[in-house]
Backbone and ligand atoms as CSV (ligand in chain L), in Angstrom:
chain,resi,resn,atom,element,x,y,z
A,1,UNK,N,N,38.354,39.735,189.689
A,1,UNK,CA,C,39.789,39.447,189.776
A,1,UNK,C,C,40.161,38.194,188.994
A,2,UNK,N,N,39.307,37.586,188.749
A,2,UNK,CA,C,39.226,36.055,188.215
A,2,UNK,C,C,39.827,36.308,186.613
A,3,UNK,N,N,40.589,35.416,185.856
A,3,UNK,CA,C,41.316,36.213,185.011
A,3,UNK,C,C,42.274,37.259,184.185
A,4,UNK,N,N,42.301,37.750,185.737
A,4,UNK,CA,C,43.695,38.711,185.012
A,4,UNK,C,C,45.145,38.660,186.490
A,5,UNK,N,N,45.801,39.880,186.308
A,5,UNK,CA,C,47.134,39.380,186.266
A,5,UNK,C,C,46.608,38.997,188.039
A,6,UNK,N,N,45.641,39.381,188.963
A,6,UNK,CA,C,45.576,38.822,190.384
A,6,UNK,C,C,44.908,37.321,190.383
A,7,UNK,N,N,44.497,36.764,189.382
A,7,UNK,CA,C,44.683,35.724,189.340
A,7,UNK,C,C,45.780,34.679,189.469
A,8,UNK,N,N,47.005,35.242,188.157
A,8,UNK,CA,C,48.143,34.888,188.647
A,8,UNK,C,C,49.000,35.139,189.908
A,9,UNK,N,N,49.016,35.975,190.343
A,9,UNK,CA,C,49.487,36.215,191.607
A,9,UNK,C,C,48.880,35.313,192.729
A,10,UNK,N,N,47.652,35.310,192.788
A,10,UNK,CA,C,46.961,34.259,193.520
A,10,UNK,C,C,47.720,32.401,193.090
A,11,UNK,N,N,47.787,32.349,191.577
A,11,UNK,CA,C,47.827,30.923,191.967
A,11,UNK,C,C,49.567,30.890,191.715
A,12,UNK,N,N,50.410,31.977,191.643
A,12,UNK,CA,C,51.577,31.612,192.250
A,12,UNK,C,C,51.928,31.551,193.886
A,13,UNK,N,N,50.991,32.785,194.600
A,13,UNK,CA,C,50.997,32.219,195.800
A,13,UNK,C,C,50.842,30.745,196.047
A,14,UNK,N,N,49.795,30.137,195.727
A,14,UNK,CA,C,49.233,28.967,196.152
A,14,UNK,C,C,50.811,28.204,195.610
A,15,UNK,N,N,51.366,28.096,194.577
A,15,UNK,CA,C,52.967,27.311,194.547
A,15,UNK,C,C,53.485,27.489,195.456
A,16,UNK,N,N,53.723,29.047,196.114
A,16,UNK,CA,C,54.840,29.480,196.961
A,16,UNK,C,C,54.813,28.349,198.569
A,17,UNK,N,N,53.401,27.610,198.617
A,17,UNK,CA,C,53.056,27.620,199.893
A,17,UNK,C,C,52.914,25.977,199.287
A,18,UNK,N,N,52.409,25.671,198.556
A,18,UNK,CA,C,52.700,24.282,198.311
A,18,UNK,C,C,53.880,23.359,197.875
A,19,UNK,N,N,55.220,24.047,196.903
A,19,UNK,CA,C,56.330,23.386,196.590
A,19,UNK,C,C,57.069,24.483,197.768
A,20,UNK,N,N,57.958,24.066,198.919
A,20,UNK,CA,C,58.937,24.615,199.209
A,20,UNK,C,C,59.940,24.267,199.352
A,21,UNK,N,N,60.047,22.947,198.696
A,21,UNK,CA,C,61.419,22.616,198.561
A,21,UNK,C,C,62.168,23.430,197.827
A,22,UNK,N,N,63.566,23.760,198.574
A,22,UNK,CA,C,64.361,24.775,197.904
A,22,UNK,C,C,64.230,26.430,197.919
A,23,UNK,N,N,63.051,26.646,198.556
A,23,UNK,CA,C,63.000,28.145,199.262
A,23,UNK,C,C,63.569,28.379,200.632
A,24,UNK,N,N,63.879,29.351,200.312
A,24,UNK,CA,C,64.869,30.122,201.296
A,24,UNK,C,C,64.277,29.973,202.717
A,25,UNK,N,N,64.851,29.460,203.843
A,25,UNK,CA,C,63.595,29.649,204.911
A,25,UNK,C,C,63.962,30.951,205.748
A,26,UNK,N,N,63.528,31.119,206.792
A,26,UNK,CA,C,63.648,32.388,207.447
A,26,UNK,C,C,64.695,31.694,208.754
A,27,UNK,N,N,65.791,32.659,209.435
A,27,UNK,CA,C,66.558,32.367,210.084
A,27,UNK,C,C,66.475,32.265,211.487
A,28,UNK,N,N,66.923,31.216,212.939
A,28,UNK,CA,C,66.152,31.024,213.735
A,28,UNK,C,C,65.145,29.974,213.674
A,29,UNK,N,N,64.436,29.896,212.980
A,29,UNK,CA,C,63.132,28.742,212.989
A,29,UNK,C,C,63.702,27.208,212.744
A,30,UNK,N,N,64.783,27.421,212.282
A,30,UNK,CA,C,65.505,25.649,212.008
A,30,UNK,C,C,65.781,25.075,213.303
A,31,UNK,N,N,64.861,24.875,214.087
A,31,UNK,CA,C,64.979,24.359,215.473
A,31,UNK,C,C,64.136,22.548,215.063
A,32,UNK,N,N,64.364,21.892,216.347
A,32,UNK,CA,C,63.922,20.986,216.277
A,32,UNK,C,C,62.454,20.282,216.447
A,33,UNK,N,N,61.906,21.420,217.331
A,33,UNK,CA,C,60.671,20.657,217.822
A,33,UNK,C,C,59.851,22.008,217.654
A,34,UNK,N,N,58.165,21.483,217.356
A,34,UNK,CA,C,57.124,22.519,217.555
A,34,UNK,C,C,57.164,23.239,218.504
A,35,UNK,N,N,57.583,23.083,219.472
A,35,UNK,CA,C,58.031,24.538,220.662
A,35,UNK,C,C,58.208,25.343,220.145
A,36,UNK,N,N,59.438,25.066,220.195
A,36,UNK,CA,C,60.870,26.037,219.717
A,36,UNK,C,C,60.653,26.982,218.867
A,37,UNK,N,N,59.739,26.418,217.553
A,37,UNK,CA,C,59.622,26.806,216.300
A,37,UNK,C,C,58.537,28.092,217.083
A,38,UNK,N,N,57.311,27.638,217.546
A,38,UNK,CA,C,56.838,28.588,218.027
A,38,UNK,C,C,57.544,29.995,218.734
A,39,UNK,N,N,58.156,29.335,219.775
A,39,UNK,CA,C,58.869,30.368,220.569
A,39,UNK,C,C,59.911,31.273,219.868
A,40,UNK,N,N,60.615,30.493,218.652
A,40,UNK,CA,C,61.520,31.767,218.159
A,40,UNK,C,C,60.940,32.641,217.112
A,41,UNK,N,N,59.180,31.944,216.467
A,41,UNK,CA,C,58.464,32.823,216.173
A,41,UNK,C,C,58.009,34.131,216.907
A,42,UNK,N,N,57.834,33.686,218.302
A,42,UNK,CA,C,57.679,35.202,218.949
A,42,UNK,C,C,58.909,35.870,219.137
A,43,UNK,N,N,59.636,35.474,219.155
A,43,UNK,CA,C,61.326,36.138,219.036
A,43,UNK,C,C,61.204,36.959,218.136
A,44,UNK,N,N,61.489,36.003,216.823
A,44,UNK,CA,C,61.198,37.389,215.178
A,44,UNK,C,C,60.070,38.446,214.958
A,45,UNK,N,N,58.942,37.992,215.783
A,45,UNK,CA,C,58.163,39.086,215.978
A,45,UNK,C,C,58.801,40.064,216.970
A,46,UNK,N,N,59.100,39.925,217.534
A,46,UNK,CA,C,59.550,41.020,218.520
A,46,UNK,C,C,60.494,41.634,218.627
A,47,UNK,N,N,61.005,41.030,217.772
A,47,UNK,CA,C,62.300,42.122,216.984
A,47,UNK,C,C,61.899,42.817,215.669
A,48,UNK,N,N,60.582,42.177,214.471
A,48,UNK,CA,C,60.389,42.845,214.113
A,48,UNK,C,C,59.760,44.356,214.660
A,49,UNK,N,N,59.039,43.788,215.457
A,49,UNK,CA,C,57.874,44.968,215.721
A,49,UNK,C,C,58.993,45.999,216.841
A,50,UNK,N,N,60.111,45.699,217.141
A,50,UNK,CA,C,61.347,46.376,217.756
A,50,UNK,C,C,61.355,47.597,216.389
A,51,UNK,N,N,61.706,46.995,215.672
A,51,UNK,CA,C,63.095,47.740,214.490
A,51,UNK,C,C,61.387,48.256,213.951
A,52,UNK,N,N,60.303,48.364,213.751
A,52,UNK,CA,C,59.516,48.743,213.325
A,52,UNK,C,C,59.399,50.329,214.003
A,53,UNK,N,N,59.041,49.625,215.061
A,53,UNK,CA,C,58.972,50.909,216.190
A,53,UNK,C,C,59.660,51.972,216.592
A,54,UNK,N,N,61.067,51.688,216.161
A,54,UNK,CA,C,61.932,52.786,216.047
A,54,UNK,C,C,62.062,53.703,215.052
A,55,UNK,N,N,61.136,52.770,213.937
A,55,UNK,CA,C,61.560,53.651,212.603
A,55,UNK,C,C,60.395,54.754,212.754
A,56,UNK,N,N,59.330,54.950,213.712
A,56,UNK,CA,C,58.513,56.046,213.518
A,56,UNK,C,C,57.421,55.642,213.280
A,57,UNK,N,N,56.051,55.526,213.495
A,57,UNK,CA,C,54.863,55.057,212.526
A,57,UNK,C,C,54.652,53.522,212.700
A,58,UNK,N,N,54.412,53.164,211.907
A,58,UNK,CA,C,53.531,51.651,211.251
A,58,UNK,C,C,52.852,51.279,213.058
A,59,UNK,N,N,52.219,51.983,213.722
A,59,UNK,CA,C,52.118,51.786,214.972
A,59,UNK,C,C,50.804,50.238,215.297
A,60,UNK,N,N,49.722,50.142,213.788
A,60,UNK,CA,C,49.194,49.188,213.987
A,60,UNK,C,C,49.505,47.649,213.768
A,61,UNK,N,N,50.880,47.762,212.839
A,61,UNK,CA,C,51.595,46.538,212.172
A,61,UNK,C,C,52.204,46.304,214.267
A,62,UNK,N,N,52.764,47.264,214.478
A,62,UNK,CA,C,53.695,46.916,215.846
A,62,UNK,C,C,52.597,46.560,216.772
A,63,UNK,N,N,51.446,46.688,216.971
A,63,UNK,CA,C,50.179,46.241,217.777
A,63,UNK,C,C,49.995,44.730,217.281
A,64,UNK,N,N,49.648,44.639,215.568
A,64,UNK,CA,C,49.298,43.186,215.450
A,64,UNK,C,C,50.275,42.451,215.936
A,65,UNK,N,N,51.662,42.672,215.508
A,65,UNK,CA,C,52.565,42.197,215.714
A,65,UNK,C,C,52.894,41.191,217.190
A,66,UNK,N,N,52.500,42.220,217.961
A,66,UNK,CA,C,52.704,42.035,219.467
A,66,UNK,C,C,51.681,41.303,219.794
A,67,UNK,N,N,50.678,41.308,219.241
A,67,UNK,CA,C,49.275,40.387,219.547
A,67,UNK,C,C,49.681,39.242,219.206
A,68,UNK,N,N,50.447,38.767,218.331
A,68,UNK,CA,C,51.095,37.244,217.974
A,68,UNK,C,C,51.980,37.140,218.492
A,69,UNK,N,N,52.831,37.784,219.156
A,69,UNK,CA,C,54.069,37.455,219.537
A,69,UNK,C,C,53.609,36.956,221.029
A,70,UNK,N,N,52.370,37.268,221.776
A,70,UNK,CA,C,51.612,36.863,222.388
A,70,UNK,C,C,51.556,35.449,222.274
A,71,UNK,N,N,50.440,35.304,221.906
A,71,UNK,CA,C,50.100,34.431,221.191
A,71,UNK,C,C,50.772,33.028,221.081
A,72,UNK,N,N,52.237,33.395,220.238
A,72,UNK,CA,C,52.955,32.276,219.650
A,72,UNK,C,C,54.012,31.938,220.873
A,73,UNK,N,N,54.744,33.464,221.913
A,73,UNK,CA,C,54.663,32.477,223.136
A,73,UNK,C,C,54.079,31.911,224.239
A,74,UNK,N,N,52.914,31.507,224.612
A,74,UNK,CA,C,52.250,30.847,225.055
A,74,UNK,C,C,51.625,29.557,224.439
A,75,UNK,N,N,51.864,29.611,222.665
A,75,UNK,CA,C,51.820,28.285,222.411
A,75,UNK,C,C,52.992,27.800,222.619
A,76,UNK,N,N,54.429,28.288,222.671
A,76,UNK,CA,C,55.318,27.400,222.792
A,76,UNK,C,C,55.281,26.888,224.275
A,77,UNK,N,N,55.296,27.560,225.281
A,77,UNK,CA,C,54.611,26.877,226.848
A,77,UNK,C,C,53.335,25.667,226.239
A,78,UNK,N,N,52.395,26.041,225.812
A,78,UNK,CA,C,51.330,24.657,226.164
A,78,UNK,C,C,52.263,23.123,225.043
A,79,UNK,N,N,53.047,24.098,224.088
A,79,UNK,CA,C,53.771,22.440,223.283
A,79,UNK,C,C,54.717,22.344,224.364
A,80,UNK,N,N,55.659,22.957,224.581
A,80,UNK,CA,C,56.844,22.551,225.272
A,80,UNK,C,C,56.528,20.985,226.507
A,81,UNK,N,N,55.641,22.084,227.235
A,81,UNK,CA,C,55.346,21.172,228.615
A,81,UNK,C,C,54.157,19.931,228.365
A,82,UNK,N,N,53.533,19.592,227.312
A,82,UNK,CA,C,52.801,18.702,226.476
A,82,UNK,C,C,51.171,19.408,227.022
A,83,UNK,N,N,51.144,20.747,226.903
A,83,UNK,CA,C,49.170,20.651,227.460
A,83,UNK,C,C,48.630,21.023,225.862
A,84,UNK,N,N,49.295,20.615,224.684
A,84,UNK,CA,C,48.378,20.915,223.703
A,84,UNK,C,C,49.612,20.465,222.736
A,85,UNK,N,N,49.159,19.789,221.526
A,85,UNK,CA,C,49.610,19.810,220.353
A,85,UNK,C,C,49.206,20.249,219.395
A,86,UNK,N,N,50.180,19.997,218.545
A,86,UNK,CA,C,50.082,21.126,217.228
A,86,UNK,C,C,48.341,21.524,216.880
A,87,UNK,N,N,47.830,20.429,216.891
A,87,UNK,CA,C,46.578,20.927,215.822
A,87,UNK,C,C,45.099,21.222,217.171
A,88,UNK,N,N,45.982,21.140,217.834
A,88,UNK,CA,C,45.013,21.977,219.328
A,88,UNK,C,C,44.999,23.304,219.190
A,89,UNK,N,N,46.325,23.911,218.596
A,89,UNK,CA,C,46.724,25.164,218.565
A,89,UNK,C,C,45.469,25.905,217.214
A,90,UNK,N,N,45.179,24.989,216.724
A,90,UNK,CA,C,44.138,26.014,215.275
A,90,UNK,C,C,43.073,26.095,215.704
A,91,UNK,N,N,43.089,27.019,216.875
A,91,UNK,CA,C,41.431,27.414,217.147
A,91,UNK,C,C,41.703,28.991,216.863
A,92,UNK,N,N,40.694,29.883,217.277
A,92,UNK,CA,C,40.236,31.142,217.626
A,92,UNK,C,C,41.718,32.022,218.291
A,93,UNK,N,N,42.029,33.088,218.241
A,93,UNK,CA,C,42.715,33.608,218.852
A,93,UNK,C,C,42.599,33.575,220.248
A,94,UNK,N,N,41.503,33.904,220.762
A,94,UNK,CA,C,41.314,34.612,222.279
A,94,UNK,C,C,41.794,33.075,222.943
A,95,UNK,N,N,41.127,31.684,222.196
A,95,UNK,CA,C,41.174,30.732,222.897
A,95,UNK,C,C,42.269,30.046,223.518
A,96,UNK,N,N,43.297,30.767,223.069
A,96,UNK,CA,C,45.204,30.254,223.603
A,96,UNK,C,C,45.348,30.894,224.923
A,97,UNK,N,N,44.400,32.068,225.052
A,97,UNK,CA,C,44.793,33.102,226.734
A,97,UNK,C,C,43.993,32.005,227.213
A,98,UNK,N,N,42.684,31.731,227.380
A,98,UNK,CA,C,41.732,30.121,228.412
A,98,UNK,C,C,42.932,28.725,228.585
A,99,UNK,N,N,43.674,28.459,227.671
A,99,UNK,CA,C,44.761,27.433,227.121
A,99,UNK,C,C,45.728,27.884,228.428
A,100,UNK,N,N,45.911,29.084,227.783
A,100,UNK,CA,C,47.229,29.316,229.098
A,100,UNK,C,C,46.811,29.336,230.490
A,101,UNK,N,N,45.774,29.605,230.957
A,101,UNK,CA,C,44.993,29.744,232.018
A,101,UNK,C,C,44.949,28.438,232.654
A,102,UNK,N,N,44.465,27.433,231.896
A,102,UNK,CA,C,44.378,26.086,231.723
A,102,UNK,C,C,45.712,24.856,232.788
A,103,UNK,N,N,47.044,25.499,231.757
A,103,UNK,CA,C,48.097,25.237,232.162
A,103,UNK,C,C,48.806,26.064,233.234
A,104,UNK,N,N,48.106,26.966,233.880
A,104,UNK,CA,C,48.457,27.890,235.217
A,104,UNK,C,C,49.185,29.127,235.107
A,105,UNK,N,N,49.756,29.282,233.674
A,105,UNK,CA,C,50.583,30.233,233.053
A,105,UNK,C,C,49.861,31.508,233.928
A,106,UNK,N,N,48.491,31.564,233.763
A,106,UNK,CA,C,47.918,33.237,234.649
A,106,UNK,C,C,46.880,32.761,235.104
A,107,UNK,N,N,45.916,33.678,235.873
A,107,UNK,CA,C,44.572,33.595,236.314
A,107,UNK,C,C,43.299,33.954,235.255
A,108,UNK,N,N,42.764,33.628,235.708
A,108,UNK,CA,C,41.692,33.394,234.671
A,108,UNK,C,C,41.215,35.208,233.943
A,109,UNK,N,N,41.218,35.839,235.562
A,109,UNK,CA,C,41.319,37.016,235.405
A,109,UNK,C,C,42.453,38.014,234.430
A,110,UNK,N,N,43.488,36.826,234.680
A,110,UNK,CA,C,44.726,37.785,233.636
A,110,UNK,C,C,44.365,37.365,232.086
A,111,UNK,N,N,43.351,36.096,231.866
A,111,UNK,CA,C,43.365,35.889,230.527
A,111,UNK,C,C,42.518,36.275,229.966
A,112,UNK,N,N,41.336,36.235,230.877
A,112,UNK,CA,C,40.098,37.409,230.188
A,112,UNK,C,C,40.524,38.647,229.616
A,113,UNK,N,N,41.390,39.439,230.451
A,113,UNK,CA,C,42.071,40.937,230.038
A,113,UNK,C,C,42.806,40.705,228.452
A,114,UNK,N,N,43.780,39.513,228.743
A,114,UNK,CA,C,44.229,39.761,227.434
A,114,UNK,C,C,43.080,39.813,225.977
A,115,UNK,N,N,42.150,38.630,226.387
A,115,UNK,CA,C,41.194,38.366,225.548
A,115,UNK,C,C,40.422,39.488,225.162
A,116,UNK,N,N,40.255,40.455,226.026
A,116,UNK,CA,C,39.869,42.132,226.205
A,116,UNK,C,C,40.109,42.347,225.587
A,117,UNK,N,N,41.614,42.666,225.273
A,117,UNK,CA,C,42.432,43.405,225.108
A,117,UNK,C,C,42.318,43.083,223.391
A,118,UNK,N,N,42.097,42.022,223.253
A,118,UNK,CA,C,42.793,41.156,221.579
A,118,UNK,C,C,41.314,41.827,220.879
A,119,UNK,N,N,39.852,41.838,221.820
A,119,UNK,CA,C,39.140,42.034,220.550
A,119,UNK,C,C,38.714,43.413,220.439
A,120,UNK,N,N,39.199,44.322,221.844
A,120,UNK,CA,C,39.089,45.768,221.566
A,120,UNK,C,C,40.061,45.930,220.618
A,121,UNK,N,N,41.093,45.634,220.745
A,121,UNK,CA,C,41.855,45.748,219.439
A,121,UNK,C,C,41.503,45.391,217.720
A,122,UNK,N,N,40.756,44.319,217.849
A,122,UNK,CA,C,39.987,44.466,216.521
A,122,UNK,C,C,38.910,45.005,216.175
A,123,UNK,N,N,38.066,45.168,216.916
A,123,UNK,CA,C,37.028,45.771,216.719
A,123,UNK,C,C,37.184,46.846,216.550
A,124,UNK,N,N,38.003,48.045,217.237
A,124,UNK,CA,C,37.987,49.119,216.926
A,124,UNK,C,C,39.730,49.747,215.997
A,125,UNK,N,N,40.917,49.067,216.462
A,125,UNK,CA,C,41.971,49.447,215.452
A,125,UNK,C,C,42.038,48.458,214.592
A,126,UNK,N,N,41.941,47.565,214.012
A,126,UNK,CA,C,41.628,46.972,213.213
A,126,UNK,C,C,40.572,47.166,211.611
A,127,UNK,N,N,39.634,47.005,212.550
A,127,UNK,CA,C,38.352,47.766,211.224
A,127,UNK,C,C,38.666,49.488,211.598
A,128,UNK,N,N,39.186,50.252,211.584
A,128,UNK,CA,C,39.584,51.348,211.314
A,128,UNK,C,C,38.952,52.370,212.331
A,129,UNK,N,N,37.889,51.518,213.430
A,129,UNK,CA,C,36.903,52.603,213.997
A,129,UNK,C,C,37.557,53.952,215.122
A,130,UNK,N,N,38.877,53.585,215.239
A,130,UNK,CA,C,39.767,54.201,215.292
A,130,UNK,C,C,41.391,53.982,215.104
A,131,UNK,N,N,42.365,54.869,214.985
A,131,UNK,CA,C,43.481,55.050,214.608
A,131,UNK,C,C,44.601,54.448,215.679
A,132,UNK,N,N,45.454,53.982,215.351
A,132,UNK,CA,C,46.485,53.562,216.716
A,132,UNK,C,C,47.145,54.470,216.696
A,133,UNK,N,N,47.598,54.307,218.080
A,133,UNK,CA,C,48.454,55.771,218.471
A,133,UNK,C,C,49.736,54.518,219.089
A,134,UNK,N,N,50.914,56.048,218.895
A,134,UNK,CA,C,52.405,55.443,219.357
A,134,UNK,C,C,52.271,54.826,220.810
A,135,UNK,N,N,51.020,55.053,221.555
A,135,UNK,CA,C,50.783,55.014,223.263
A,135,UNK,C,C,50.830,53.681,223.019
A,136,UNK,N,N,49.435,53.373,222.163
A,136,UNK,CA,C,49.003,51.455,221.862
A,136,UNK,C,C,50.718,50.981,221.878
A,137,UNK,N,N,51.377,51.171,220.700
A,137,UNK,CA,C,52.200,50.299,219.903
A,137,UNK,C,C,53.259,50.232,221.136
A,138,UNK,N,N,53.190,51.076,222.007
A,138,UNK,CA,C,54.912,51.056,223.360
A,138,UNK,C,C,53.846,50.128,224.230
A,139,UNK,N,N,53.077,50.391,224.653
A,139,UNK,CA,C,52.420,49.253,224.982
A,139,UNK,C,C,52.044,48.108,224.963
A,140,UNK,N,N,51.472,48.044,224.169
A,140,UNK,CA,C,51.024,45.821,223.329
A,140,UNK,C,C,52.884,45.874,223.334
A,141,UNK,N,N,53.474,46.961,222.654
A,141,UNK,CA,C,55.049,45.791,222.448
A,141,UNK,C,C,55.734,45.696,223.807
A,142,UNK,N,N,55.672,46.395,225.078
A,142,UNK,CA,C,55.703,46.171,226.522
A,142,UNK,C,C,55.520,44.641,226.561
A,143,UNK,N,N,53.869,44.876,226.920
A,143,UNK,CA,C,53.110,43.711,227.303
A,143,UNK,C,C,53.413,42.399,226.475
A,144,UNK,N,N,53.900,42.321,225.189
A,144,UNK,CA,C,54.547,41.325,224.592
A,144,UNK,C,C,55.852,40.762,224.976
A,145,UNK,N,N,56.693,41.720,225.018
A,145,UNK,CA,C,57.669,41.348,225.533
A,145,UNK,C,C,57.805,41.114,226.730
A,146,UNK,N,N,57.240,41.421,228.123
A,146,UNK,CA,C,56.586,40.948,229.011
A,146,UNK,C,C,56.300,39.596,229.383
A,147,UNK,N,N,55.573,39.058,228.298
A,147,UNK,CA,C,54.660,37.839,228.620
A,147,UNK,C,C,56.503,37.066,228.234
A,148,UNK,N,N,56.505,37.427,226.806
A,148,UNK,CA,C,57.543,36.744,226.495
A,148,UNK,C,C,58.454,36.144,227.535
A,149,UNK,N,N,59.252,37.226,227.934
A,149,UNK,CA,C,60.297,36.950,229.092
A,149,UNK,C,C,59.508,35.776,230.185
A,150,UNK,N,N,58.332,36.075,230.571
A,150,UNK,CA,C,58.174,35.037,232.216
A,150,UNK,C,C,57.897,34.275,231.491
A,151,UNK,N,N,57.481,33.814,230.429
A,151,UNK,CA,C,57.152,32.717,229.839
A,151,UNK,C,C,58.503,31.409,230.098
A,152,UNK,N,N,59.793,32.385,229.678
A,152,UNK,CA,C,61.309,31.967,229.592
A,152,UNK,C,C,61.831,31.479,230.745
A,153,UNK,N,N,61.591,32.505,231.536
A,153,UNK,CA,C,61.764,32.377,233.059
A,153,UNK,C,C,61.210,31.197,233.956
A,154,UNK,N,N,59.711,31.323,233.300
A,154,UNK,CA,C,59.074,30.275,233.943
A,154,UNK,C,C,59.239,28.769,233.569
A,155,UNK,N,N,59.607,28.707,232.240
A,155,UNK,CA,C,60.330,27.149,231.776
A,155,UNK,C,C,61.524,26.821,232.109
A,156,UNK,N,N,62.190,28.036,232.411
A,156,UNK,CA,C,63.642,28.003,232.678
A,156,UNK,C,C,64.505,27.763,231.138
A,157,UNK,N,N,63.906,28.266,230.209
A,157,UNK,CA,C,64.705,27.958,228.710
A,157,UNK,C,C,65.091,29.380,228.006
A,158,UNK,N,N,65.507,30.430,228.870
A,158,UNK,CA,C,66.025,31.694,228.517
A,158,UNK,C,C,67.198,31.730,227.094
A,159,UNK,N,N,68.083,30.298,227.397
A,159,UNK,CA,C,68.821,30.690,226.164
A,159,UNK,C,C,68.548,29.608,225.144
A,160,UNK,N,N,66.968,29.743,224.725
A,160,UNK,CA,C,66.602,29.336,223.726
A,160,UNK,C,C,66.166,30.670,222.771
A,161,UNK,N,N,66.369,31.939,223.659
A,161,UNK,CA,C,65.696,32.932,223.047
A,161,UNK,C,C,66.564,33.453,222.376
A,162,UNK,N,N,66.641,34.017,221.370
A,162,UNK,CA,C,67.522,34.814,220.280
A,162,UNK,C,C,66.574,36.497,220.438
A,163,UNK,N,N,66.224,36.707,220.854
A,163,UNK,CA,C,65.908,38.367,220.977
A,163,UNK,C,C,67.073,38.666,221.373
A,164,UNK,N,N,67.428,40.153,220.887
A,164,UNK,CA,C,68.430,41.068,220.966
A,164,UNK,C,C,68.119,41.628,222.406
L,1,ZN,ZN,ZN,62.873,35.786,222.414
């Protein structure tokens, strides 16, 4: 690849992500604090993987999807309430469900499951060892939106959420 046109593509990515002054940002995220930013990240996920899901198909994009939307709200719980900052947050996936556990968000038992849940999902729809079905994708996007909401509930910051 070294030398031709995915080279360039590669090192215009690398601009796209290093100068952003003056790129367009995405709407929602102009919040103030690393919370927030998190939390209305799981918002836009969950409206993407919404409007995804209706259109028919892409059933493993609406699985990953929901696996971050996971994810990104329960990091906004450990920033919000101070049990982790930003660069606590760059570990391992599974390690944010122990995090939330941590901060009382679930039982240890509810975070193992998710953690279950995150690497049966890669191991087998992920590397391809099998196919996702529409069952997975109404599901993980359930259980996402799910977590989402008590997450809201439980901070008491419901109209910080912009989901439809
Ligand atoms: Zn939301």
């Amino acid at each position: 690849m070294d030398n031709s046109y995915v080279d360039e593509a590669l090192t215009d990515a690398e601009t796209a992500f290093r100068q952003t002054r003056g790129q367009t940002a995405e709407s929602d995220l102009d919040v103030s604090t690393a919370a927030l930013v998190q939390l209305r990240k799981a918002c836009r996920l969950l409206e993407a993987a919404r409007t995804l899901r209706e259109q028919n198909g892409y059933y493993t994009v609406v699985i990953e999807a929901s696996f971050v939307a996971v994810e990104h709200s329960i990091q906004f719980y450990l920033l919000y309430r101070g049990h982790a900052s930003g660069e606590d947050l760059r570990y391992e996936h599974t390690e944010v469900y122990q995090q939330g556990r941590a901060a009382n968000l679930f039982s240890k038992a509810f975070a193992d499951c998710l953690a279950q849940l995150w690497k049966q999902n890669r191991a087998k729809v992920y590397y391809r060892e099998t196919v996702a079905s529409a069952e997975q994708a109404d599901a993980m996007l359930s259980l996402a939106d799910a977590v989402h909401r008590y997450i809201l509930d439980y901070a008491s910051l419901q109209y910080e959420c912009v989901c439809s």
